[in-house]
N, C-alpha and C positions, 0 to 999 in steps of 0.2 A: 479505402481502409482508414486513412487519418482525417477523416469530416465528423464535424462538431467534436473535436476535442479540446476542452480548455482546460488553462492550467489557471490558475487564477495569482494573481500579483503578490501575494501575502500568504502568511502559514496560517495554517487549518490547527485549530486548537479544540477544548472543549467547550469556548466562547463562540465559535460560532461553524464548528461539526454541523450542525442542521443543515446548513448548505447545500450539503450533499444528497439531502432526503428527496431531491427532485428525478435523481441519476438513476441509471438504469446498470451501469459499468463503472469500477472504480479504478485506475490503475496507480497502485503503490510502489512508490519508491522512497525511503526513507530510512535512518537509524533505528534502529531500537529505540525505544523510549516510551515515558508518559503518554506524549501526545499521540504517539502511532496504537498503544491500545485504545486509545480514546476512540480512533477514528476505526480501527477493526471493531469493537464490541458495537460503534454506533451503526455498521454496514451490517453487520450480523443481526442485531436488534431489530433492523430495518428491512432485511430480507434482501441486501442490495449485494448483488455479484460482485468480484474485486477480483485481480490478482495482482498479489505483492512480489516483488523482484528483489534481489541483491546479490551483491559478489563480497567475496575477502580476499585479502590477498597479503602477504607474509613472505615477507624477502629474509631468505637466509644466506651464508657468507656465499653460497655460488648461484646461487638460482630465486627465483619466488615461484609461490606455494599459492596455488586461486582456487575457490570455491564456491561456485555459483548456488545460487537457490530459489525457489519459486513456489510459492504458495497463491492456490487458486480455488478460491469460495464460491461456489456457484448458488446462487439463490434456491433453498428449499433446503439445501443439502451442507449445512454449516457443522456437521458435525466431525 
């Protein structure tokens, strides 16, 4: 299940997003931001499968508060 997966040394921006145009699977982990629409509108664009992952978590004065998420684009079906 973990064969041919890389992560590459350096962040993925809209300088050199093209990278990924080779992939067949993308998998996202990352903050919100400029650069993570960059790289979803570019796997969409591209027709390239993804699923993106996160958690939050929020400590209040007796406990904390977790919220996991997962979003998964499958090629054809971006809508």
């Amino acid at each position: 299940m973990r064969r041919r997966i890389l992560s590459p040394p350096y962040y993925l921006d809209e300088d050199n997003v093209e990278e990924l145009e080779s992939l067949d699977f993308v998998f996202i982990e990352m903050d919100s931001g400029n650069c993570k629409r960059v790289i979803v509108d570019f796997l969409r664009t591209h027709s390239i499968s993804f699923i993106d992952t996160g958690i939050g978590i929020v400590r209040t004065e007796v406990s904390l508060i977790g919220t996991t998420r997962s979003t998964l684009s499958i090629r054809g079906n971006t809508q």
